[in-house]
ZAGU-924841 format. One line per field, with one value per residue (C-alpha): residue in three letters; residue number from 1; x, y, z. Coordinates in nm, 2 decimals. Last residue first. Layout:
residu c(ALA  ...)
num c(NUM  ...)
xx c(X  ...)
yy c(Y  ...)
zz c(Z  ...)
***
This chain:
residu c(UNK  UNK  UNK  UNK  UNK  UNK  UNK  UNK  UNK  UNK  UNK  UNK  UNK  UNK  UNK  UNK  UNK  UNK  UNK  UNK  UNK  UNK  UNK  UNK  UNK  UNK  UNK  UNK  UNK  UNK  UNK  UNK  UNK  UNK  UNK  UNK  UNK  UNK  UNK  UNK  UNK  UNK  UNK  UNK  UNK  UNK  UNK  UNK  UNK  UNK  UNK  UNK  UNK  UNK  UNK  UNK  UNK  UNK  UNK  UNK  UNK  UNK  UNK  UNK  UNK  UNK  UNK  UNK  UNK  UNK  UNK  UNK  UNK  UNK  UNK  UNK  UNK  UNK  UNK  UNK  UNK  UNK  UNK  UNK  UNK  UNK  UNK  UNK  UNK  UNK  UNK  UNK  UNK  UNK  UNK  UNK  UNK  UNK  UNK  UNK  UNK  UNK  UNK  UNK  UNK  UNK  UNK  UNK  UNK  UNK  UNK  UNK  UNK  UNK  UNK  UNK  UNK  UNK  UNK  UNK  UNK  UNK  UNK  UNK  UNK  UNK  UNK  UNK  UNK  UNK  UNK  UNK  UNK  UNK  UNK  UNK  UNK  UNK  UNK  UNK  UNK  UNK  UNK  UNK  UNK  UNK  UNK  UNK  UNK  UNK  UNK  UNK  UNK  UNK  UNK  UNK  UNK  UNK  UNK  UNK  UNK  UNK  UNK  UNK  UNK  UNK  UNK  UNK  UNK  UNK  UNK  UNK  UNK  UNK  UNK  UNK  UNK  UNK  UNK  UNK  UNK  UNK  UNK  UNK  UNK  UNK  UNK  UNK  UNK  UNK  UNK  UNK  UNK  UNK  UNK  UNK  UNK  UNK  UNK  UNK  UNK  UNK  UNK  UNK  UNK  UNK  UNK  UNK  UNK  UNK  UNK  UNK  UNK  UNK  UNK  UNK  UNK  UNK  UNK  UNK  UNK  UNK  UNK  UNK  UNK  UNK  UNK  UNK  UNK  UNK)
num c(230  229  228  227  226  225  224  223  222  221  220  219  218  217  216  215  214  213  212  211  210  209  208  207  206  205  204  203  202  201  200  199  198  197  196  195  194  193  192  191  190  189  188  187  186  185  184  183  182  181  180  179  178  177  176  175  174  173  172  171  170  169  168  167  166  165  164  163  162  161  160  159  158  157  156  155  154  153  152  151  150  149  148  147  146  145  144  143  142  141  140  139  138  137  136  135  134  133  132  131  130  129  128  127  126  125  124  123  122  121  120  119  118  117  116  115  114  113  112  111  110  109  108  107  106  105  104  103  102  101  100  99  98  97  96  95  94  93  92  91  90  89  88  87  86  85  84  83  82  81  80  79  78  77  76  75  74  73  72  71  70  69  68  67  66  65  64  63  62  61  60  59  58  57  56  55  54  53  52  51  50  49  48  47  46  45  44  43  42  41  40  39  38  37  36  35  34  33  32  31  30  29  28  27  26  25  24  23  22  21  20  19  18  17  16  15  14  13  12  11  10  9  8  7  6  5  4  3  2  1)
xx c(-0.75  -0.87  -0.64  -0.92  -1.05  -0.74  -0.64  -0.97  -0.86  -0.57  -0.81  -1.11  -0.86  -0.77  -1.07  -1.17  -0.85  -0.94  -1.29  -1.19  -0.92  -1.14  -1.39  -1.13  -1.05  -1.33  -1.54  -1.86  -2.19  -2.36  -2.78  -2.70  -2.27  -2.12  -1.78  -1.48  -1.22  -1.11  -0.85  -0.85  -1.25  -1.33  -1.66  -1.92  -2.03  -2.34  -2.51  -2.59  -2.34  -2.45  -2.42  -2.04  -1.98  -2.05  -1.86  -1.55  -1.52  -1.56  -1.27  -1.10  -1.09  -1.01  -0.69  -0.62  -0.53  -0.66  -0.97  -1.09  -1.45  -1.60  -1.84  -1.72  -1.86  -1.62  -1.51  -1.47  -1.22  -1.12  -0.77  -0.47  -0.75  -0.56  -0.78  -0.89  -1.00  -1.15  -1.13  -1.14  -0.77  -0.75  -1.00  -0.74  -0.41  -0.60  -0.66  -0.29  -0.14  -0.42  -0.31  -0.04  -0.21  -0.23  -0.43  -0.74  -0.88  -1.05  -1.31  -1.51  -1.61  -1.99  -2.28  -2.14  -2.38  -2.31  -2.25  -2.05  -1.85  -1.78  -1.69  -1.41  -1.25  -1.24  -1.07  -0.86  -0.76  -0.71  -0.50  -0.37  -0.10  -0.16  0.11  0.12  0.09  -0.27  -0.36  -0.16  -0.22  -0.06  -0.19  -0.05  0.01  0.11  0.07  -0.25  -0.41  -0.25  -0.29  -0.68  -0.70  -0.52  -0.16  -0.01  0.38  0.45  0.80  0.78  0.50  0.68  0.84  0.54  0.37  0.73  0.74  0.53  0.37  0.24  -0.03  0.14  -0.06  -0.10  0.27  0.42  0.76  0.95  0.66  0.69  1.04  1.05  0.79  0.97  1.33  1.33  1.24  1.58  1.72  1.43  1.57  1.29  1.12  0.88  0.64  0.41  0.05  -0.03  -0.33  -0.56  -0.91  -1.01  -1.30  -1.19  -0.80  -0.84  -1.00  -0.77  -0.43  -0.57  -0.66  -0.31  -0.15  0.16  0.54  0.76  1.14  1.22  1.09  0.80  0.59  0.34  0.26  0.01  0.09  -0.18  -0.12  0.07  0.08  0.23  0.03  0.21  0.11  0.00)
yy c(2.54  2.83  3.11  3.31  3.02  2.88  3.27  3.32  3.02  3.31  3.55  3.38  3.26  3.55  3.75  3.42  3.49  3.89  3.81  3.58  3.83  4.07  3.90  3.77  4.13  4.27  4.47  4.62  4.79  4.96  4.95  4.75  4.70  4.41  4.34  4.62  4.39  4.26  4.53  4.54  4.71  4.84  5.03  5.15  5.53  5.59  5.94  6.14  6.04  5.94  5.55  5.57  5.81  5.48  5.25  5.51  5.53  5.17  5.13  5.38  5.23  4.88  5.03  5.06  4.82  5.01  5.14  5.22  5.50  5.51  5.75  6.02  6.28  6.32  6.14  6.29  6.17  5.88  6.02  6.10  6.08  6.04  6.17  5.96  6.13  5.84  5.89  5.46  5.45  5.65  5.34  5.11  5.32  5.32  4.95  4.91  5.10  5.00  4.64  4.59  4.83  5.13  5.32  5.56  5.66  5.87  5.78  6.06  5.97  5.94  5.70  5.35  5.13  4.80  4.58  4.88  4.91  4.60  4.54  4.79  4.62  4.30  4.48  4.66  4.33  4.17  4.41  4.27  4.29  4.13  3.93  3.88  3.62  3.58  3.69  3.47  3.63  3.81  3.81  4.04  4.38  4.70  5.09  5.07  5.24  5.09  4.73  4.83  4.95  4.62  4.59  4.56  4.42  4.37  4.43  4.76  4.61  4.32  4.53  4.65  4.28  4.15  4.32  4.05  3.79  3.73  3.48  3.35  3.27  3.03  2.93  2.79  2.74  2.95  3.21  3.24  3.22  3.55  3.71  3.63  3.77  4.14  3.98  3.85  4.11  4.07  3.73  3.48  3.17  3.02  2.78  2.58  2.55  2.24  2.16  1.88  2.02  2.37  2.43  2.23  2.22  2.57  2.59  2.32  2.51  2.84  2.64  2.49  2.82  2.76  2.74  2.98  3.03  3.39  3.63  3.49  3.40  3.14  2.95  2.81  2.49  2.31  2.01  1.76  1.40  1.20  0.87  0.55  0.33  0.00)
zz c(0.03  -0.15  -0.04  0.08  0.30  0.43  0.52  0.64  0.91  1.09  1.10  1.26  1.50  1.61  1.61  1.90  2.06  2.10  2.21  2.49  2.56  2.62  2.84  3.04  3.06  3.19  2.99  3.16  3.04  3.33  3.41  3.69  3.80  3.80  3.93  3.98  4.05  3.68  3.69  3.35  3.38  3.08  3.21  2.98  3.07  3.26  3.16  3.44  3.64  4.03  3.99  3.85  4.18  4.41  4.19  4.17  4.54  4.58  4.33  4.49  4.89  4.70  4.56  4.21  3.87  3.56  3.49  3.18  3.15  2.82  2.73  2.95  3.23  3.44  3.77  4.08  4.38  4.14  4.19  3.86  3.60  3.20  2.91  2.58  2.29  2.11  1.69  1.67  1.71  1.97  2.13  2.06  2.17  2.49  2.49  2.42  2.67  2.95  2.85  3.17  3.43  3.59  3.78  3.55  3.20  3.04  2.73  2.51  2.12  2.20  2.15  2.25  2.10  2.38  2.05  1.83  2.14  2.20  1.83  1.81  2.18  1.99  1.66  1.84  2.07  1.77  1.59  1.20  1.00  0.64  0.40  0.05  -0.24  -0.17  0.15  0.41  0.79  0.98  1.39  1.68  1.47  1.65  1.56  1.73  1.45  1.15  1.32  1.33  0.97  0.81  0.73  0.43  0.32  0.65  0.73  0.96  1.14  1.25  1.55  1.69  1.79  1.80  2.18  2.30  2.12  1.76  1.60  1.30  0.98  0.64  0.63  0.29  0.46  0.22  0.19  0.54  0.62  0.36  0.60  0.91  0.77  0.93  1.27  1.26  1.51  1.72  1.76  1.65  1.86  1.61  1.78  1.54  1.49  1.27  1.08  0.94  0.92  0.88  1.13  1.42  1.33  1.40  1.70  1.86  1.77  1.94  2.24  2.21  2.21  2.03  2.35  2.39  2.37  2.30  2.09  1.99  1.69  1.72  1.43  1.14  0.86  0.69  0.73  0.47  0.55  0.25  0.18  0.19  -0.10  0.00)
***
């Protein structure tokens, strides 16, 4: 019997350092496009320049990107789409054709919250610190926000979108008192994840937004099955 050649379709994870593919990631695609691989590739920045040649070479559909490679591949995309444009940062290409596309999930997750929840108004501030606030702030720029920084939650203004970053328990109560008072209740992006539920208040958390942004991602990453006809 002749031995048949086993050729997935081939996906990865680009990193800087060691790292290992999301296997959730790996399981969704092989769900809807069938026999796949997601591999780890572990680049020096200093290499970055060659990840689109290694693609073509290697026939690769997509790469989901980490870390500090998310800003660094988009000087050697051949295109990228309007949400890695905004956010200056690109954490899935994908295979179109015979070229290359940037994309933002978390812009793109954070672009269809709002459009769900019908955010009316281009006003956001944020407050406290936190790992994604950088990101999600470049985000909402990105979508003609003008986002302004609180130093104290002693009064709050009156915004659309109100982020809040990682702060004391004494401010978070503070702020979930005042939130109450505004005449117009702005949707919450809560990183914190500490804020809970509030009635009558839309609220992000983030395993809410990264739920979204890994679900974008792997609707990218299968297009490029789709669009390349395979």
């Amino acid at each position: 019997m002749k031995k048949m050649d086993y050729q997935p379709i081939i996906f990865g994870t680009l990193c800087e350092h060691k790292c290992k593919a999301d296997s959730w990631t790996a399981r969704k695609i092989a769900d809807i496009v069938g026999e796949s691989v997601m591999l780890p590739f572990a680049v020096e920045k200093r290499h970055i320049k060659n990840v689109i040649l290694t693609m073509k070479l290697m026939d690769i559909m997509g790469l989901a990107v980490e870390g500090g490679h998310r800003k660094a591949i988009t000087k050697h995309l051949p295109s990228l789409d309007a949400s890695a444009r905004s956010t200056g940062s690109a954490d899935v290409i994908v295979r179109r054709g015979r070229s290359f596309k940037g994309y933002d999930s978390i812009a793109m997750a954070l672009k269809e919250w709002c459009r769900e929840i019908n955010v009316r108004g281009k006003r956001a501030a944020i407050i406290g610190q936190n790992p994604l606030a950088k990101t999600v702030t470049t985000a909402l720029k990105g979508q003609g926000f003008k986002v302004s920084s609180l130093r104290n939650a002693k009064e709050l203004p009156n915004v659309n979108v109100m982020i809040l970053g990682n702060m004391s328990t004494t401010a978070l109560k503070s702020i979930s008192s005042q939130l109450h008072k505004l005449p117009a209740k702005p949707a919450i992006i809560d990183l914190s994840g500490k804020l809970g539920s509030l009635k009558g208040i839309s609220r992000l958390g983030p395993g809410n937004l990264d739920r979204r942004a890994r679900s974008w991602r792997v609707e990218l990453l299968t297009s490029a099955v789709k669009d390349n006809h395979l």
